[in-house]
C-alpha positions as CSV (number, residue, x, y, z in Angstrom):
1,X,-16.3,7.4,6.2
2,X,-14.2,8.3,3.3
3,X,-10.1,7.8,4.4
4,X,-8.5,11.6,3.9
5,X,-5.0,10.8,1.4
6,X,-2.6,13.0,3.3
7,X,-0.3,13.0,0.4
8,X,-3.4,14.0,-2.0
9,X,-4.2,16.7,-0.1
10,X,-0.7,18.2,0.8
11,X,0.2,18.3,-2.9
12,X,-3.2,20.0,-4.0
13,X,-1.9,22.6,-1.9
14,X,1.6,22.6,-2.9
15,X,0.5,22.3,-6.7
16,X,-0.7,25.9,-6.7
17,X,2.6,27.5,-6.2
18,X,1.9,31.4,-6.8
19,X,-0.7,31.4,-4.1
20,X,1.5,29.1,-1.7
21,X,4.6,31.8,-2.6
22,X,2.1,35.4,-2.0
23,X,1.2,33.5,1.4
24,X,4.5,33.1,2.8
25,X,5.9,36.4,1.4
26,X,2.9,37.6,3.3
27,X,3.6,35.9,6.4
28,X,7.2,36.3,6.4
29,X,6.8,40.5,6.3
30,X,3.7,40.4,8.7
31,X,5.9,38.3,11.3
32,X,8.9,41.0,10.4
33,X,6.7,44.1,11.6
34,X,5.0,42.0,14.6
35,X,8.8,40.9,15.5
36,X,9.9,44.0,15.4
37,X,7.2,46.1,17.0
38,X,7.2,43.6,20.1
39,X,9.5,44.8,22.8
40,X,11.4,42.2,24.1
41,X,10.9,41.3,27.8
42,X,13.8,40.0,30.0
43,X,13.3,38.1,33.5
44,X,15.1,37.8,36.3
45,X,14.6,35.4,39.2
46,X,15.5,34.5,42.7
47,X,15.6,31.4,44.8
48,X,15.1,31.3,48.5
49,X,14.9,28.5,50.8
50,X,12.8,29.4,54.2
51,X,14.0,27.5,57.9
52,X,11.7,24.9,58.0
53,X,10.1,23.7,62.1
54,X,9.2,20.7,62.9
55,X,6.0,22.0,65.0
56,X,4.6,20.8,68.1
57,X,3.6,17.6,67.4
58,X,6.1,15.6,68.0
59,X,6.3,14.0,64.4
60,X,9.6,12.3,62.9
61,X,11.6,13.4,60.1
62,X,10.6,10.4,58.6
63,X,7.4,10.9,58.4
64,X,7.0,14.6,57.6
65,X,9.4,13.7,54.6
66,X,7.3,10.8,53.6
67,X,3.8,13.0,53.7
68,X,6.4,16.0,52.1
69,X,6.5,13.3,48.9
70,X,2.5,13.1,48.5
71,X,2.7,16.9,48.6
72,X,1.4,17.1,52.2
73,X,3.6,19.5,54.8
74,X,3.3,18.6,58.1
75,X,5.9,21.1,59.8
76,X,2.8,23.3,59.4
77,X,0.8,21.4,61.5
78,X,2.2,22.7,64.7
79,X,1.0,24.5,68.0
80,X,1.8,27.4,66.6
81,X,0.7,27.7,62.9
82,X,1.2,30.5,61.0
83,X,-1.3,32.5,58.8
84,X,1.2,33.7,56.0
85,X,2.6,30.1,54.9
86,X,5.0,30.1,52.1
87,X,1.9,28.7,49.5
88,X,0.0,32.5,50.6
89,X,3.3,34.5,49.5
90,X,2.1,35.1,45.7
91,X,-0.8,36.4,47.2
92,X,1.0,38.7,49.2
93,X,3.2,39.9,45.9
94,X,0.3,40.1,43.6
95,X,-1.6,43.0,46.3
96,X,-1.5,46.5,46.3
97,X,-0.7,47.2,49.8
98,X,3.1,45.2,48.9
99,X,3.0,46.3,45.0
100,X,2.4,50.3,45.9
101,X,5.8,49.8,48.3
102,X,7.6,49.3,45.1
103,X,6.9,52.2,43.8
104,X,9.4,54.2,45.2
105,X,12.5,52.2,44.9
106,X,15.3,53.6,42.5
107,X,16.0,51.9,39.0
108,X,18.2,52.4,36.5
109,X,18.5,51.0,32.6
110,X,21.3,49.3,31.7
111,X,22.1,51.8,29.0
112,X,20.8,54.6,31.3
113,X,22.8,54.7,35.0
114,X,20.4,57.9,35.6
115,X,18.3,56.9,38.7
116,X,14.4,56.8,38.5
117,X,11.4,55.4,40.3
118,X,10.3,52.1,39.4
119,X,6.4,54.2,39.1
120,X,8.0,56.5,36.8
121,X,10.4,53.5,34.6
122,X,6.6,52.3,34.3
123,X,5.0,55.3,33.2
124,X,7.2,56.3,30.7
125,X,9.9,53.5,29.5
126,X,7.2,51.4,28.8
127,X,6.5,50.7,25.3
128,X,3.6,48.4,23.3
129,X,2.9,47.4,20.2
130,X,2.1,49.3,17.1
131,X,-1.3,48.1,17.6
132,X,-1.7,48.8,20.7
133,X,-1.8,53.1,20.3
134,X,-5.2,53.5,18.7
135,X,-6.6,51.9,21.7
136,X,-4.4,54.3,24.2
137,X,-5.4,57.0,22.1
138,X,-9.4,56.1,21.9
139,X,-9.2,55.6,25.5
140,X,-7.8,59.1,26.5
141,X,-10.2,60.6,24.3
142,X,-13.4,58.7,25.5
143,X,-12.0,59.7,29.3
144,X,-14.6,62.4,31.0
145,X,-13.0,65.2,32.8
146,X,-13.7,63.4,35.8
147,X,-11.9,60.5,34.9
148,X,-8.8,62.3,33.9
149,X,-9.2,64.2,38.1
150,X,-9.5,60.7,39.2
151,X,-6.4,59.3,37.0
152,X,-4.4,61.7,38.2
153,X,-5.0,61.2,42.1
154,X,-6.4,64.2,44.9
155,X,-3.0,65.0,46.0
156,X,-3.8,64.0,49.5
157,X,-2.5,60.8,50.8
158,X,-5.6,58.9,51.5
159,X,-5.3,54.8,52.7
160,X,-8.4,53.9,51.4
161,X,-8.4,55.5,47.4
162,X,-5.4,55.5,45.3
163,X,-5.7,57.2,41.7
164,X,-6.3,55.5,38.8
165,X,-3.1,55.7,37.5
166,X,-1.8,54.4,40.7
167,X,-3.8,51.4,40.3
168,X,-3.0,50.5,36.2
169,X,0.4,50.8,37.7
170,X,0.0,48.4,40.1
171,X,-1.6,46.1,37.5
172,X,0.8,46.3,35.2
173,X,3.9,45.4,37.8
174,X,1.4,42.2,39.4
175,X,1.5,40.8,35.8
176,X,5.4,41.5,35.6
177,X,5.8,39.0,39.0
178,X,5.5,35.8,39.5
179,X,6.4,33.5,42.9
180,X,5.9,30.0,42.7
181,X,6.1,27.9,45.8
182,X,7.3,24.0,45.5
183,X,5.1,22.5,48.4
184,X,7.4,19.8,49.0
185,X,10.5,21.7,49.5
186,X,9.2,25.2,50.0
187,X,11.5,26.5,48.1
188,X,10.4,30.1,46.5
189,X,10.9,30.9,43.2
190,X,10.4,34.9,42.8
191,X,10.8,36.2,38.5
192,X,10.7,39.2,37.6
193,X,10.0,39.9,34.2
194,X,10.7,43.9,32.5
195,X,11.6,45.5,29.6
196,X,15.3,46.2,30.5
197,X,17.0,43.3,32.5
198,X,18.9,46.4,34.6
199,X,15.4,47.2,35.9
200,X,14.0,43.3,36.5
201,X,17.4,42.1,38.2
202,X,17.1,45.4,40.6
203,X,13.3,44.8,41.6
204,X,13.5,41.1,41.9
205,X,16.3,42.0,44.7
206,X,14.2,44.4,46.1
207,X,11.2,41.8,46.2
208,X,13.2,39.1,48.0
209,X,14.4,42.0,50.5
210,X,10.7,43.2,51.2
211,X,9.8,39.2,51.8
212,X,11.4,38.8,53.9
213,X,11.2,41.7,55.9
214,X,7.2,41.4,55.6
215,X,7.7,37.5,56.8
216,X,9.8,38.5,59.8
217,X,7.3,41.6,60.9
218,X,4.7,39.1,61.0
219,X,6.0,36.4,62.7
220,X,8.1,38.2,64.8
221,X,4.9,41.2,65.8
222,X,4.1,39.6,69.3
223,X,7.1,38.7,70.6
224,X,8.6,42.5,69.8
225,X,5.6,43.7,71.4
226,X,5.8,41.0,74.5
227,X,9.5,42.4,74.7
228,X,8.8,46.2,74.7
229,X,5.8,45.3,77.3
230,X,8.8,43.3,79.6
231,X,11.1,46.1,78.8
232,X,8.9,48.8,80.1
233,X,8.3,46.8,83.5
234,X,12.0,46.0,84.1
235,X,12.2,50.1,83.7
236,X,9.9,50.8,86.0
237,X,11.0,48.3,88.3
238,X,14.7,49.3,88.1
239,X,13.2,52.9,88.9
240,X,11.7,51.6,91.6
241,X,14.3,49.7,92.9
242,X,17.0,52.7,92.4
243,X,14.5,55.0,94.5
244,X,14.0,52.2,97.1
245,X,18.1,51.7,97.6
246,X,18.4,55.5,97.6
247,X,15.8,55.8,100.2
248,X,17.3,53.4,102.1
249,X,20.6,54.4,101.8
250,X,19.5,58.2,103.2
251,X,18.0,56.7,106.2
252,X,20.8,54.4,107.2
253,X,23.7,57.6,106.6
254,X,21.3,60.0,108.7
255,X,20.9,57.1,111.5
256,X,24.4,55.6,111.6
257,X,24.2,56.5,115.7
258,X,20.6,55.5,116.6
259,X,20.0,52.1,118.2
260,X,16.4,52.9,119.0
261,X,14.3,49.8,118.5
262,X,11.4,51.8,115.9
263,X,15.1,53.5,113.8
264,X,15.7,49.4,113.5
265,X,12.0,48.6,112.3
266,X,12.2,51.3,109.8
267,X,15.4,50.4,108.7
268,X,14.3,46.8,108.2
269,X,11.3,48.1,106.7
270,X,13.1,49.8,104.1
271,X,15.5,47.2,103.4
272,X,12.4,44.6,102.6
273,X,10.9,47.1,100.1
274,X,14.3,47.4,98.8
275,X,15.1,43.5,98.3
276,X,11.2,43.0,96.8
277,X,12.0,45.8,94.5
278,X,15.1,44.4,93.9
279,X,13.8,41.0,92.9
280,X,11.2,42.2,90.9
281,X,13.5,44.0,88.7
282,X,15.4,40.9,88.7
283,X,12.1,38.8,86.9
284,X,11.4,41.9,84.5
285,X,15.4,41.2,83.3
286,X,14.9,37.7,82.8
287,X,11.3,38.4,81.1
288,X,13.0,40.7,78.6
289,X,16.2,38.1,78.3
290,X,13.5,35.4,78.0
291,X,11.2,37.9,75.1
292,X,14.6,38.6,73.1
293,X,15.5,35.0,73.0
294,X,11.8,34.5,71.2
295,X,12.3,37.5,68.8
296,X,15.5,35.6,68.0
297,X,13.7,31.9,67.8
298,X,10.4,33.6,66.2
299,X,12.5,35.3,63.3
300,X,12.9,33.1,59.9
301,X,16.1,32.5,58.2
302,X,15.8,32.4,54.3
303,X,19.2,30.7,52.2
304,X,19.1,32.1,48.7
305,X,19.9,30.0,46.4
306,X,19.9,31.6,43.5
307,X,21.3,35.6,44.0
308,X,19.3,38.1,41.1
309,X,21.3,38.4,38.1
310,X,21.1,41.1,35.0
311,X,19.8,38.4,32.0
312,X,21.3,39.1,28.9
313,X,19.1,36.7,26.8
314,X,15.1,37.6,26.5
315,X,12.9,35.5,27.8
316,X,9.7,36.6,25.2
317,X,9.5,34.8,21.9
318,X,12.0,35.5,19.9
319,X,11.8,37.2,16.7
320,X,12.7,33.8,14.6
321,X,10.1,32.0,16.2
322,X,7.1,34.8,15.6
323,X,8.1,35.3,11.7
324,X,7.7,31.2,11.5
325,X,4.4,30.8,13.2
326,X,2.9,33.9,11.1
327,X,4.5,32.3,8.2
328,X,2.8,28.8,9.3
329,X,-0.3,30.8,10.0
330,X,-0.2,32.1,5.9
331,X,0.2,28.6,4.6
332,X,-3.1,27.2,7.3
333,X,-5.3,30.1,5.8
334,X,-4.2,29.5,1.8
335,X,-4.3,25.6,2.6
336,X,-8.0,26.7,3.4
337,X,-8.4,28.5,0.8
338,X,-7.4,26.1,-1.8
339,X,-9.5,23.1,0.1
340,X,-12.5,25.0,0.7
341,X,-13.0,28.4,-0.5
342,X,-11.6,28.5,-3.5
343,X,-14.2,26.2,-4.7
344,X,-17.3,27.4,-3.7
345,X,-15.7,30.9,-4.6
346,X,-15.2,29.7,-8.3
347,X,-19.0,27.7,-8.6
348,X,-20.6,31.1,-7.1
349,X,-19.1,32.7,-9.9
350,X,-19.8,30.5,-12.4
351,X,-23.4,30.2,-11.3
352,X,-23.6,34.2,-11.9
353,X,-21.8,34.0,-15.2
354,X,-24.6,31.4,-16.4
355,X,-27.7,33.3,-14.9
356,X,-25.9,36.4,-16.7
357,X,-25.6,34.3,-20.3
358,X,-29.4,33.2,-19.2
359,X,-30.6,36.6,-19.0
360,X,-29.1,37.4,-22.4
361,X,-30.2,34.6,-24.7
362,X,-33.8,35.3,-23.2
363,X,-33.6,39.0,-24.0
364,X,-32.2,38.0,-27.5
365,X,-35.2,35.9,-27.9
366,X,-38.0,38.3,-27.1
367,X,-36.0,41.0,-29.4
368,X,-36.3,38.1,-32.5
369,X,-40.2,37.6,-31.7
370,X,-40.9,41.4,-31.7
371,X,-39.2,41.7,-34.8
């Protein structure tokens, strides 16, 4: 194999300055129109730290922090597990049934305080690329009347069909989220990434919020309904107990005088089913001291770290950086050009010059020999 000489071939390229000069120029107004017809895109993010159990297992510290460093978590591993653990939460973020809940909370711009639905920021703040509006345009066109009835929605609230437009929606905001989940520390990182930094900073809090209000629900689902359950048994018993002591009561005033031994056997009577109603109203208070204590244990505390904040930088390329890689981009293809094509260009060409010269002499000939 040949060695390639580096310097050889850099300074063939370089030797033929107008072509190396029209490919920059080139590059440097492509990467002006692509820079400018980009939007920029600013994110915003959030840090949260959930509470952390041990589990039922009767592990150390020690050695849930040592498996915690090999990427295992063993405060999972419990009685009780869980089936949303922090690793499922992007999951949760990136469906519709959490996404379409987004769609009604109030944004503004932060050159626009005028309040709007985050569906409707969507919809019409959006903007794309130059190149993007022949396809929009070819697409609408292309779309069959039932198309445009189904991109538009029925009207009718239905749980199991959302509208077209409804789900693009929702498509476009999943690709706007992201949650990452460190599965050492479980810390979540939620980012938020938009247009306007106003609109990201607001749905990034709103993200967090819903979170953790969808965490607690979960967790916290049997032990609210074991409490309403104990709740409605220490009601009735209480009612029980109340009718009971009044009934009670009513004999005892309308018998003060009575020593009759079956007015005394009644009255004992009454008194037991007073005192079992009594003590039975008694458990059902513990049980619904006992089921708010769970609700209390069962719902998760998340520390936030990091509070969402209005970026004023953008977090997309900047324009610098896309004007230098289309630049770069021009030199690559002229580079090739020079290498390779121009070459084989220039020997095609020749070739056809020669066949045409060929042709010529030949014709020249056969006009000599018929004169």
């Amino acid at each position: 194999m040949k060695e390639v000489d580096i310097l050889s071939v850099v300074g063939r390229v370089f030797s033929n300055k107008k072509s190396l000069i029209v490919s920059v120029v080139v590059g440097a107004i492509a990467g002006v129109v692509i820079a400018l017809s980009v939007p920029k895109q600013f994110t915003s993010s959030v840090v949260l730290a959930p509470e952390m159990s041990s589990g039922g297992l009767g592990l150390s510290d020690n050695l849930a922090d040592m498996a915690s460093s090999f990427g295992i978590d063993l405060s999972s591993t419990g009685k009780n597990m869980d089936a949303l653990y922090p690793e499922i939460y992007p999951e949760i973020l990136s469906s519709y049934d959490f996404i379409s809940t987004l769609f009604g909370v109030n944004v503004r711009l932060k050159e626009d305080p005028t309040l709007r639905t985050y569906h409707k920021h969507i919809l019409m703040d959006t903007k794309f690329p130059f190149w993007e509006y022949p396809k929009i345009w070819i697409t609408n066109k292309m779309m069959s009347q039932t198309e445009k009835k189904d991109l538009k929605g029925t009207g009718v609230a239905d749980p199991f069909r959302a509208s077209k437009i409804d789900i693009d929606v929702s498509k476009m905001i999943a690709e706007n989220i992201s949650c990452l989940v460190d599965k050492k520390t479980s810390v979540i990182l939620i980012s938020v990434t938009d247009q306007d930094p106003m609109v990201a900073a607001i749905i990034a809090d709103t993200i967090q919020s819903r979170l953790q209000y969808y965490i607690t629900d979960y967790r916290t689902k049997k032990a609210r309904n074991d409490m309403k359950y104990y709740t409605k048994l220490y009601n009735e018993a209480r009612s029980a107990y109340l009718k009971a002591q009044k009934k009670y009561a009513s004999f005892c005033d309308s018998n003060q005088d009575v020593v009759l031994e079956s007015f005394q056997a009644k009255r004992d009577e009454l008194e037991n089913d007073m005192q079992s109603a009594f003590t039975l109203m008694s458990q059902m208070s513990t049980q619904v001291q006992a089921a708010k204590a769970k609700v209390q244990e069962r719902t998760p505390a998340y520390t936030m770290i990091q509070s969402p904040k209005m970026s004023y930088k953008a977090s997309s390329m900047s324009r610098a950086a896309i004007v230098l890689i289309t630049v770069f981009v021009a030199i690559m293809i002229n580079a090739f050009w020079v290498l390779f094509l121009r070459d084989i260009v220039c020997k095609k060409k020749a070739g056809a010059k020669s066949e045409r010269g060929g042709d010529t002499s030949v014709s020249s000939d056969e006009d000599t020999d018929k004169q």
